[in-house]
N, C-alpha and C positions, 0 to 999 in steps of 0.2 A: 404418708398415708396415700393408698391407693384411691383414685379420683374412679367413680361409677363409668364404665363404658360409656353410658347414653350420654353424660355431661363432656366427655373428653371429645365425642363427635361435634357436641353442637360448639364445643368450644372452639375448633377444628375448623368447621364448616363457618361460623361467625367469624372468626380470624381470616380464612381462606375471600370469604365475600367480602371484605373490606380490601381487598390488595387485586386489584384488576389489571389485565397484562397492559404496559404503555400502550401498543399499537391499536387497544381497544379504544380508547380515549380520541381519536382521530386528529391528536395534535399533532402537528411536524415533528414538534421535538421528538417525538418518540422513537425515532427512527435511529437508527446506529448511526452514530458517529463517524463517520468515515473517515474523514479530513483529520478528528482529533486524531483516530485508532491508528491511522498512517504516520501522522507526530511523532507521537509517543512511539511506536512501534519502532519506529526506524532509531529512533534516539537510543534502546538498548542493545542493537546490534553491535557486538564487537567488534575489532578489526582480527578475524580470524580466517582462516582459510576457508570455510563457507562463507563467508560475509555475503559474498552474490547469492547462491540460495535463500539464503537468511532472509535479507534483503526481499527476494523476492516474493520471500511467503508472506514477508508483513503485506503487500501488495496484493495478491490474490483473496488472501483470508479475508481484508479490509472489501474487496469488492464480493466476495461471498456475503459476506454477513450484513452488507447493505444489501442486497439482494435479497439474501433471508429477512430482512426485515423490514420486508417492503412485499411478502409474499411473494418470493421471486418472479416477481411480475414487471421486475425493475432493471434487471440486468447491464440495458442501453447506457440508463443515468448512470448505474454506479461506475461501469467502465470509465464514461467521460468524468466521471468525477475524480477517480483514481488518475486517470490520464491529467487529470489539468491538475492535479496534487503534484504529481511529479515534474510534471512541468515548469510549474511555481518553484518545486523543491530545487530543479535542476536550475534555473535560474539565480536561486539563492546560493546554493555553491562555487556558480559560477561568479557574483560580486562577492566570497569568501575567496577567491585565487585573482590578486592583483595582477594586470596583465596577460589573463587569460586569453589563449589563440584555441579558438572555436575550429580551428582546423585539425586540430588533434583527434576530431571525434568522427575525421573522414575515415573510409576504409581503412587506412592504415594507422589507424590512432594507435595503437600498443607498441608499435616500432620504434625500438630504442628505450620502451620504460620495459621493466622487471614487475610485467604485470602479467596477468593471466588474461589471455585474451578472450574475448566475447566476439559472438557474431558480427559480420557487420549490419550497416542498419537495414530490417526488413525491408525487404522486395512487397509491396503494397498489394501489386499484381495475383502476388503467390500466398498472403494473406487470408486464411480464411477463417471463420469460425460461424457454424451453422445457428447459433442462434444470438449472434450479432449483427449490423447491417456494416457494409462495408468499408464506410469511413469511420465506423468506432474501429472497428478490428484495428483499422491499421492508426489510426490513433495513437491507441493504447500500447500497439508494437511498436511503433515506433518512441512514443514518450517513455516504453520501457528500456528499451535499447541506448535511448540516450542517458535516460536518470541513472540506469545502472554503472554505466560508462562513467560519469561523471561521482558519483559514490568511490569508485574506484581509484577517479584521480584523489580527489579529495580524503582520501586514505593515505593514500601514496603522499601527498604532501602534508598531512598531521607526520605522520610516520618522519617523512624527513624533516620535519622542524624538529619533529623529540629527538633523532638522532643527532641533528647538529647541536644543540642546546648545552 
């Protein structure tokens, strides 16, 4: 049975006014998730030949959408927030590879692996982005450049445990 127009609005409008957007509520929590959405994100990457893109987008999407949800009035935090994600994350891969040499991620870190090479690590100097202050910019370029680096190895050696296995 067909329910009257004027009953289906107010019932509409009642339902609608009990369900208020989080950011209205002025609680912390309400704010994206950044740190989970970075977790989780990176954990369904595969090891495929975009993996670096892949990779990256969980990263950028993750500092959009703390930004959006903060009224992009937040940009600064989410950056460093992203940046010290990766940082944490990079360090955790790095006590995941026993005997890790920290030297591999100098300029010539790819020489000699069957990797696809990445930049080396941003030039700080040449760093910019206009609606960043200077030490996030390079931050976040630089802790992108290494965590990507380090992704890569840490692929490269799943890869070779499955192959010797």
């Amino acid at each position: 049975m067909k329910q009257p127009a004027p009953f289906a609005i107010a019932a509409s409008v009642f339902a609608l006014g009990m369900v208020s957007p989080p950011a209205a509520t002025g609680d912390e929590h309400s704010h994206f998730d950044t740190l989970g959405f970075l977790s989780a994100c990176t954990v369904f990457i595969p090891d495929v030949a975009f993996a670096v893109p892949m990779d990256t987008q969980c990263v950028s999407q993750a500092v959009r959408m703390c930004n959006l949800s903060r009224e992009m009035k937040a940009l600064q935090h989410c950056a460093d927030l992203a940046a010290a994600w990766m940082e944490a994350d990079g360090a955790s891969i790095v006590s995941q590879m026993p005997g890790f040499d920290e030297s591999v991620l100098d300029d010539n870190w790819h020489e000699g692996l069957s990797l696809p090479a990445l930049a080396d690590a941003p030039d700080c100097t040449k760093v910019f982005d206009p609606n960043l202050p200077p030490e996030t910019a390079c931050r976040y370029s630089e802790a992108l450049s290494e965590w990507l680096k380090l992704r890569i190895l840490l692929r490269s050696e799943v890869v070779a445990g499955d192959a010797s296995q």
